[in-house]
Every structure is written in C-alpha cells, then in structure tokens.
LUMVEXDO-658893 format. One record per atom (N, C-alpha, C): x, y, z; residue in one letter. Coordinates in steps of 0.001 Angstrom, whole numbers, padded with zeros to 6 digits, always signed. Last residue first. Layout:
% LUMVEXDO-658893
XYZA
...
END
This chain:
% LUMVEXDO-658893
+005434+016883+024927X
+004536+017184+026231X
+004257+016040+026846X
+008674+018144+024071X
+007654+017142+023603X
+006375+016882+025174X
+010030+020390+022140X
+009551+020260+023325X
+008188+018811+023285X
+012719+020223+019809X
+011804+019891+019951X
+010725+019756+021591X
+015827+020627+019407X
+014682+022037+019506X
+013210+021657+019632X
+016894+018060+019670X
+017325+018979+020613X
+016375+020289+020856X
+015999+017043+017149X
+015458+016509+018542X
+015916+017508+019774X
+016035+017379+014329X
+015420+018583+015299X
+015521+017760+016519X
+017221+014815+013369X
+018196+016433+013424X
+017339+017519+014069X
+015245+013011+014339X
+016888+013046+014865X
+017872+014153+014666X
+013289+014016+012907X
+012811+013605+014061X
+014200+014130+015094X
+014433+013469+010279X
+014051+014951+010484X
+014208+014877+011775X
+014703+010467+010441X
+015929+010975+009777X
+015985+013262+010124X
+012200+009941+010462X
+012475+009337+011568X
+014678+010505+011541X
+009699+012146+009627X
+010440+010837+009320X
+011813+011003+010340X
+006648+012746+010887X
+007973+013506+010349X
+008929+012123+010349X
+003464+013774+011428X
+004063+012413+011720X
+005906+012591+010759X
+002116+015929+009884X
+002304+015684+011701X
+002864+014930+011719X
+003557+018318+007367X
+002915+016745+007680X
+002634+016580+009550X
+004349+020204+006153X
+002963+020141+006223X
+002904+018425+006795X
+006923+021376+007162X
+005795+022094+006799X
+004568+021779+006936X
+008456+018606+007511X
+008199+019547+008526X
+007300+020518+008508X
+008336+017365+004837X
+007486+017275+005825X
+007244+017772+007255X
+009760+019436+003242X
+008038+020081+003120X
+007691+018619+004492X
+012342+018806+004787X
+011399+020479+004655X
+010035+020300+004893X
+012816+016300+003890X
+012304+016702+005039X
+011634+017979+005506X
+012683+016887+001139X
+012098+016232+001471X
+011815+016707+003224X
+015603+018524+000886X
+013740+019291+000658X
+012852+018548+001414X
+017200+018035+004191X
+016989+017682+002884X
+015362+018301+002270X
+018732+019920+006524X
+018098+019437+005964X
+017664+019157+004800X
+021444+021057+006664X
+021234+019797+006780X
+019920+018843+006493X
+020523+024007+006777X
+021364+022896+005525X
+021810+021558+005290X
+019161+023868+009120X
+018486+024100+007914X
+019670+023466+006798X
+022051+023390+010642X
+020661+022489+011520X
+019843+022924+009613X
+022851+026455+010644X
+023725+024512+010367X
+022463+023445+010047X
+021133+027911+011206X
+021991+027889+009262X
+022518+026164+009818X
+018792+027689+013498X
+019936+027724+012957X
+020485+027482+011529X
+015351+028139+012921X
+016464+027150+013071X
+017561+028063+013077X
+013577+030213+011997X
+014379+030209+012996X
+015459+029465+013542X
+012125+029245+010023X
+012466+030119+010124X
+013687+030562+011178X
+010565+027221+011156X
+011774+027028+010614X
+012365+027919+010151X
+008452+028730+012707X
+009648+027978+013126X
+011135+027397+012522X
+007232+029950+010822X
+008043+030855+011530X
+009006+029788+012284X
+006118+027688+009275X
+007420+028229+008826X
+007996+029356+009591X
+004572+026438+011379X
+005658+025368+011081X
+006481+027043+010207X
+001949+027395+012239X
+003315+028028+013287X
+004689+027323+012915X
-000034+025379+011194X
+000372+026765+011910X
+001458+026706+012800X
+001288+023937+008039X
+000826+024030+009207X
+001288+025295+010291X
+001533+025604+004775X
+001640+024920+005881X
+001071+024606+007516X
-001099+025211+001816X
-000465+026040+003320X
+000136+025146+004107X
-001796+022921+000418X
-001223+024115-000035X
-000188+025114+001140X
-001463+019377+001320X
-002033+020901+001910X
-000958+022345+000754X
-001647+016882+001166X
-001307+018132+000036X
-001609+019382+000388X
+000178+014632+002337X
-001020+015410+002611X
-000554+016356+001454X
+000563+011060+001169X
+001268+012393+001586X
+000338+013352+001202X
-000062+007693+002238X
-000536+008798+001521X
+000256+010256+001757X
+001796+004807+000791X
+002235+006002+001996X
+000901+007350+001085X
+000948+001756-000725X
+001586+003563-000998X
+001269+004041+000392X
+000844-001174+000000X
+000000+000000+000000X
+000889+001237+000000X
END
C-alpha cells in the first residue's frame, strides 16, 4: 500500500516561523524532502525527528 502524503497548499500553523528560525547549520542539513514534511505533515520521518530533537519540546 503507498504512503498517503497530505497536500495541503499552506503549511501548518506556526511550522514556517519555526523554521524560520532554526539555525543555518541544523536548515542545511536538511533535505527538501524533510522540509516540506516539517511544513505540512504531523508524523515527520524518523531521519528529520533526529536532526530537530534537541529544539523539539515534547509534552
């Protein structure tokens, strides 16, 4: 079964002021792919998960 991937036009709220803000190291490390799923997805691959884990607050 294919993986569905969301198509949202807009990103999710509050995802590009955040990435906005990363650090230059931490953003060039990321790959497009991981971009748009930091933008628009809730569930983020396991490879994104491990380069934001330090800026991530988890509840």
């Amino acid at each position: 079964m294919e993986e569905k991937k969301t198509t949202n036009k807009e990103p999710l709220p509050g995802r590009m002021e955040v990435l906005r803000d990363l650090p230059a190291d931490i953003m060039r490390s990321l790959t497009k792919e991981e971009i748009q799923a930091f933008l628009f997805e809730e569930i983020w691959p396991v490879s994104l998960s491990e380069k934001l884990e330090q800026y991530v607050i988890k509840g």
